[in-house]
Structure formats: C-alpha cells, structure tokens
N, C-alpha and C positions, 0 to 999 in steps of 0.2 A: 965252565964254571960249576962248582960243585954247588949245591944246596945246601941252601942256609936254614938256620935250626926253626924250628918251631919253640916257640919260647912258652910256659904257663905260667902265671905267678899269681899267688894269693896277694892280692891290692892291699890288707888292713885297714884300721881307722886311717883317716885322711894326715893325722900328726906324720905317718912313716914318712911325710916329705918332709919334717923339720928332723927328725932324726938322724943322728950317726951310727947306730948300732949294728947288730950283723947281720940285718937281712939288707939294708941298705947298704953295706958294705957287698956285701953280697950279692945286686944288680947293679954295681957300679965297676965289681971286679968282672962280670960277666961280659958288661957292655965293651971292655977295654980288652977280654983276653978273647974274644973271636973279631975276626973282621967285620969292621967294618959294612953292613946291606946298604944295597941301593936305593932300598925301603922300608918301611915297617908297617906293616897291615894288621889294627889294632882290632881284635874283639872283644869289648866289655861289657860287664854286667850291670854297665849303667845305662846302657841304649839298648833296649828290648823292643822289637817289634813284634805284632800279633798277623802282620799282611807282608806290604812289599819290606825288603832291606834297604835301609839308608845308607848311603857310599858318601863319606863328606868328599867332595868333589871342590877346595877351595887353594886357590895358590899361595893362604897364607891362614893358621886355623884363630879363633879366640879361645879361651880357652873360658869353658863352665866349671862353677866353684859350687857344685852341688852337695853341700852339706849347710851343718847350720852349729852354731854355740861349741867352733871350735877355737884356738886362738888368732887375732887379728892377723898376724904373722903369714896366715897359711894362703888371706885371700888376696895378700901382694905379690905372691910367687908368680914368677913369668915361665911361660916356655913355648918361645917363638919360632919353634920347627914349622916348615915349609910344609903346604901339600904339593901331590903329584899327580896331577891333572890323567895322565899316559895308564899308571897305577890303578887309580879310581876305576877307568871308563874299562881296565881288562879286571877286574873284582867283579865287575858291574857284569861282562859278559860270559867271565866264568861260571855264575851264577844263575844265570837265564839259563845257560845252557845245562845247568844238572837239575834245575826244573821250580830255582827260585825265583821270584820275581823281585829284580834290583830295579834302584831310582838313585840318582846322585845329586847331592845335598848341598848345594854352594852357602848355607846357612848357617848350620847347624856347625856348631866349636867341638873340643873334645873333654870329654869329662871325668871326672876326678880319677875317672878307675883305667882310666889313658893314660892323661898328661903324667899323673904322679909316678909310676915305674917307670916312664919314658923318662923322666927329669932326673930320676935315680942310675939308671942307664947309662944314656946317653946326652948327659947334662949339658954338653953343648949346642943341644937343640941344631944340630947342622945336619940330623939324617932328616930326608921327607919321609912325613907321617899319612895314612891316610888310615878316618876309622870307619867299622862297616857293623852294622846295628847285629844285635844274638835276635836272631829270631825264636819266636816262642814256638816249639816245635818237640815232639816226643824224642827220646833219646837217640836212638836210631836215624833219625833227620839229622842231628847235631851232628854226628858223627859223618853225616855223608854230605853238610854242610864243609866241615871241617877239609872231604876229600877233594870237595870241588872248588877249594883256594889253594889246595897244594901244587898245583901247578907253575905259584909265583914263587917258590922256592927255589926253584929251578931259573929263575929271573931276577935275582938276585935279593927279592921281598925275605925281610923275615916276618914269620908270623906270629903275632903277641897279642896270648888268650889272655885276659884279665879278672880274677874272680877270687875264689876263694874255696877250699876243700871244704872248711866248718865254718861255717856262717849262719849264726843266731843270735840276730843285733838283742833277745828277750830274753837270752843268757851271759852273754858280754858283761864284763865286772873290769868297768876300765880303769887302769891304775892298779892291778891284781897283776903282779908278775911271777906270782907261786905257782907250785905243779899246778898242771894243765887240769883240767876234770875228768876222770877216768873213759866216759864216753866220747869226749871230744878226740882222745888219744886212740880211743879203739876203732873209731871210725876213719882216723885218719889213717893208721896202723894197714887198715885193711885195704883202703885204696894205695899206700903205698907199695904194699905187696901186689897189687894187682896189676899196679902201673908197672913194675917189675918184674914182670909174668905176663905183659902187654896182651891181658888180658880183655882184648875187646869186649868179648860180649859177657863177663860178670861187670865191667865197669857200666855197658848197656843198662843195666838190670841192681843195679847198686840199688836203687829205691828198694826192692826186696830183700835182695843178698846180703847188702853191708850192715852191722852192728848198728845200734840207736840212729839208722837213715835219717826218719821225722827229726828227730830230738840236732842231729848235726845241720839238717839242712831243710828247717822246716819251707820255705820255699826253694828252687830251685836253680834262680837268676843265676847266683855266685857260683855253684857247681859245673852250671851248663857251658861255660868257656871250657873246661876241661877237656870235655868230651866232644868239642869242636878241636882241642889241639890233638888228644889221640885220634882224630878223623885224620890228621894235615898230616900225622906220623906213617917212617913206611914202616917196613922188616926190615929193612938193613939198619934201623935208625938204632943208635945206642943211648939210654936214656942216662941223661945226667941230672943227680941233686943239685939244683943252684942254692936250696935255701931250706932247712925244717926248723920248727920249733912252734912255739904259741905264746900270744900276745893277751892281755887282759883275761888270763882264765881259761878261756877256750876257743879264742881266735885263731886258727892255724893258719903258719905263714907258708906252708911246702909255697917250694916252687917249683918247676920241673921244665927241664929242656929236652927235645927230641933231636939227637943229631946225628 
C-alpha cells in the first residue's frame, strides 16, 4: 500500500460549507481524484490542548457548530462519518510513544474546522473520521508531532491539518472580495515559497523570518496545523497546490497536499 497524502487546508469563515466556489470546488475535486483512505486523522485549530491530546475515540461522531451570527442554514448541515475505534487507540499510541501524553475521548464531536472540509471532501460522509486535539506546543514539537502520526500513512489514514496560513479574525472585512491586503499576500507569498523549498526549519522560525508574522497571524492556533502537516511530510513527498487565493480581504485560503 503506498501512502496516502497528508492533506493542509485553510478552513475560512464557517459559510465555505454553504458555498460553490473554487476552493470548494477544489476539496471536493481532491476528495474524488485520489483514492479513496481507510481513514482520516483530523488536526484542527479548533481543539487545542495545553496537557494531554484528545483522540475522539467514538463509533459514531456529533458534530459541534462552534460559531455564532452565522446564517441558520449552516447549523442544519449533517455529516454522519463513522469513527474508528482501531484508528483512535494507534494515534493514541503513536503519540505516548514520541513522548506525548494521549487520552481518548468517547465525548467529545468534531468541530467546525473538521466536519466542514471533511463535508467538502468527502460529502458522502462514508470515510471514518477520527479527530486528535493541536497541542499548544513550540514549533519544533509541532513538527515532530506531525512526525509521530505519519506512520498511519503507511496504514492507509490520511492526514487533515485544518487551519489557516492568515488568520486575523481583527482584520477580516467579510463580504470584501477585492485584492487581498498587500501584507496578507506577502506573508502568504513567503510560506508558499518555503513550502516549495520544503523548507523545514525557516518554516520552524516563520515567527521571525516571515514578512508582517504578528500582523498575519497574531495568534498561532490556525498556523500551527501547518507545521504539524510538514512534520507528517517526507522527502520523497511532492507538494501539490489544492487550492490559493483570499477570502474577505485578507483570509487566505492555500491549501496544500503532501504526496
């Protein structure tokens, strides 16, 4: 079995699930021109832990609708993917073993910055999902986070970082679909060159190195999926664009595959 991609994608506002446009177009042509996983091992920027990682550990997930004053439309959407019990509890041990402390979560649903590319995806909701918390961690850990899930690649899991390149909800001008804000583009610009250049350790160090860092990514949630998917990536891996542009102003939507 060869190994299946590691997947990254900038999530956007919560509407990208009522959309048809091209970045939806664009995880839905992705889910349908590679085969088919026997899994999907979600990391999103919307389950952060500061201690142990959460493993949803559930044979069937709910799903959290964690936003607020968007349209009604968005809090009816289903998407009744399966978990994978098998999945879960080797996430869980791959992870003790490179020196994080896992716990699995029979509770806990998956949230917005999951379900929603998973439903753009893989709309039929028939792949099992399991999602496994970002831990709050220097960048360096992220990255060797990222090294110590790539083993399910090889087991048929693919793995789906969820975030975002620029994400500053206190710049965001939603309903602005004119050029991008010259910062937003510059910083994006630069990680996509670096990602291109599989550039590990300037991407390590982006807080210093990259153009307007603070101003693109005044916290680091949405970024930090990233740098857990170049963790999952090897050297042979050739990186594919799933998706570029920007959304309300300065929301960048990159998306990026490792395959």
């Amino acid at each position: 079995m060869s190994a299946t991609p590691v997947l990254f994608v900038s999530h956007g506002a919560p509407t990208v699930a009522l959309e048809t446009g091209p970045y939806a177009g664009a995880l839905a042509l992705f889910g349908a021109a590679h085969p088919r996983p026997r899994a999907v091992a979600v990391v999103s920027a919307h389950w952060t832990t500061d201690w142990v990682v959460g493993i949803t550990n559930a044979e069937r997930h709910r799903l959290i609708y964690d936003f607020g004053g968007f349209p009604e439309a968005l809090y009816r959407l289903e998407y009744p993917a399966p978990g994978e019990l098998q999945i879960s509890a080797r996430a869980a041990a791959l992870l003790d073993a490179a020196g994080f402390r896992a716990r699995l979560d029979s509770v806990r649903g998956l949230d917005h910055g999951a379900w929603i590319p998973l439903r753009l995806a893989w709309p039929a909701a028939d792949v099992p999902v399991v999602q496994i918390a970002l831990p709050e961690v220097p960048a360096e850990a992220l990255v060797r986070f990222g090294r110590a899930l790539a083993p399910l690649r090889d087991e048929g899991v693919l793995l789906l970082a969820s975030g975002g390149v620029v994400h500053n909800l206190s710049a965001v001008r939603f309903g602005d679909e004119g050029p991008a804000d010259h910062w937003a583009r510059a910083f994006d610009e630069w990680i996509a060159d670096r990602l291109a250049a599989r550039d590990e350790a300037a991407l390590v160090r982006w807080r210093e190195l990259a153009p307007y860092a603070e101003l693109a990514a005044p916290t680091t949630e949405h970024f930090d999926p990233l740098l857990v998917a170049v963790g999952a990536g090897r050297p042979e891996d050739r990186l594919e664009t799933v998706h570029q542009g920007f959304q309300h102003g300065n929301l960048s939507m990159r998306s990026i595959a490792l395959r």
